[in-house]
N, C-alpha and C positions, 0 to 999 in steps of 0.2 A: 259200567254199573255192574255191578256183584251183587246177587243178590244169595243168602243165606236162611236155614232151619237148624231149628235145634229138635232134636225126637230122642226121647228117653227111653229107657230099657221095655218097655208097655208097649209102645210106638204110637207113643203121645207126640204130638207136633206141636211147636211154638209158630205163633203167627211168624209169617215172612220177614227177613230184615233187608233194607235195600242199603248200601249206601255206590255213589257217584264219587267217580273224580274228574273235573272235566280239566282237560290241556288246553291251554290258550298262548298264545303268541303276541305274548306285549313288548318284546324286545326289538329296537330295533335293529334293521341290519347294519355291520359294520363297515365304511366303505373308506379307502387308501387312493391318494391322487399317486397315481405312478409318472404325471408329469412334473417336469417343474414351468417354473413361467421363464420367459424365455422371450430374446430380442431378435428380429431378423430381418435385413435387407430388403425394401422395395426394390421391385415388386413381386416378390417374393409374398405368396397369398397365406396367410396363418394357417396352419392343419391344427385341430387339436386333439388330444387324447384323453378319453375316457377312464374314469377310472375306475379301480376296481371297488368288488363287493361281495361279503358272504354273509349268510344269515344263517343259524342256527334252526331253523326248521324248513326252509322252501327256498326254492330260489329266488334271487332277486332280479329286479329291472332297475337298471339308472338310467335317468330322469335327468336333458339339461333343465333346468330350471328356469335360467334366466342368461342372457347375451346383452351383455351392453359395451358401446364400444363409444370410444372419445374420440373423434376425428383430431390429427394433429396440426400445427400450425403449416404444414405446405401439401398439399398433395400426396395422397398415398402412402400418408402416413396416421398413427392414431395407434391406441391401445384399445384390446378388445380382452374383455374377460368371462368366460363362460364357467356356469355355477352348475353345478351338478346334486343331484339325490337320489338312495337307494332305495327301491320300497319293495316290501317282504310279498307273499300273497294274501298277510293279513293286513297290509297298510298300512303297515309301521315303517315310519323312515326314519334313514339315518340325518346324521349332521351335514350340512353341505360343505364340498371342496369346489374351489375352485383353479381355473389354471391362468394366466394372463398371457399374451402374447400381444410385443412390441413392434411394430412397424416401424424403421427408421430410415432415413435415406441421406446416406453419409459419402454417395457416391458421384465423383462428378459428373459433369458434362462429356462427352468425345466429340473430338471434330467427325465431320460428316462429309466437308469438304472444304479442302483448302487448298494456293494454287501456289504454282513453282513461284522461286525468285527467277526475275529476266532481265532483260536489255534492250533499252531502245535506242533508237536514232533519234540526235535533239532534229529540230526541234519538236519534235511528237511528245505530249503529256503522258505521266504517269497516270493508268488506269487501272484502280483497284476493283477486285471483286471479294464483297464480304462472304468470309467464308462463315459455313453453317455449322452445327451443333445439334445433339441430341441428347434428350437423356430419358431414363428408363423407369422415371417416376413422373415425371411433370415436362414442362416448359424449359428452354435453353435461350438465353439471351447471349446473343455475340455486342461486347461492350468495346468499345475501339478504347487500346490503353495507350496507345504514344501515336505519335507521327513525326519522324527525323530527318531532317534534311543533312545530307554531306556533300561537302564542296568536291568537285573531282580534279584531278588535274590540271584542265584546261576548261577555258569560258565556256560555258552552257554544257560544262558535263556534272554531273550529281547523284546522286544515291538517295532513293527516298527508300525509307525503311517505317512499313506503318505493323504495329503489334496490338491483336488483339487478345480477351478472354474470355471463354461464357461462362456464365451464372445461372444453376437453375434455380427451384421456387424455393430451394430450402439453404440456399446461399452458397451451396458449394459450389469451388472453382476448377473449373479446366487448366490444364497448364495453358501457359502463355503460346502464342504460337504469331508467328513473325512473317513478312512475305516484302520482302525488295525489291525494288526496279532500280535499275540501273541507268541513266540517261547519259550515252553515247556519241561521240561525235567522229 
């Protein structure tokens, strides 16, 4: 506020004049997602980033707003997208940005344990032990995929060859992995 006199050669005075101008801050602040959205590997945990903001009279603060996330069809996976807003120290906000980050799991199974090919003496049976499996998002299923018998040389000699593969929850496969006995005479 300024206020103002007018006073004449006499030193006559003119009543007071006031006038105001008041500043206010109706803009909002502008704010830039410096992420992009982005897919990543279970289990592999989402980081996200913030983003930027400047305002024209004051600093700003960003605000997530809002976190919603979609569970995906297997385990340890899903989209999550977090929303963000800048607001000035007058309360004026900006437009929201958001970022999204993808959880996928495109990785298979590993064996965990599996055991030598060998040799027996007939007439002792072949004894398999299922080998195991892990994986780093969910569940490993060991799926028996063959069982072959081969004739060996001589009566009561043979070759059993059983092949298995695991599957975790989101259908990826292990490579195949194989384990022979050999029956001996």
């Amino acid at each position: 506020t300024k206020t103002w006199k007018a006073v004449d050669a006499c030193g006559n005075e003119s009543q007071l004049y006031s006038q105001s101008i008041e500043v206010i801050d109706t803009t909002a602040p502008s704010i830039s997602s410096t992420a992009a959205d982005i897919t990543i590997q279970c289990p592999a945990v989402a980081q996200f980033t913030a983003p930027n903001a400047i305002d024209n009279c004051s600093d700003v603060t960003i605000i997530p707003i809002r976190s919603v996330t979609v569970p995906g069809v297997c385990p340890g996976t899903g989209i999550t997208t977090v929303t963000w807003v800048a607001e000035d120290a007058c309360g004026n906000l900006s437009e929201e940005v958001s970022q999204t980050i993808t959880v996928v799991d495109t990785i298979a199974p590993v064996w965990t344990a599996v055991y030598p090919n060998m040799s027996i003496n007939c007439p002792e049976q072949p004894q398999f032990d299922i080998p195991t499996a892990s994986d780093a998002c969910s569940f490993a299923t060991v799926i028996e995929v063959s069982d072959v018998t081969e004739e060996g040389e001589c009566a009561g000699s043979y070759t059993r060859t059983k092949t298995w593969k695991a599957v975790d929850a989101c259908g990826n496969e292990s490579q195949l992995y194989s384990q022979s006995i050999e029956v001996i005479d």
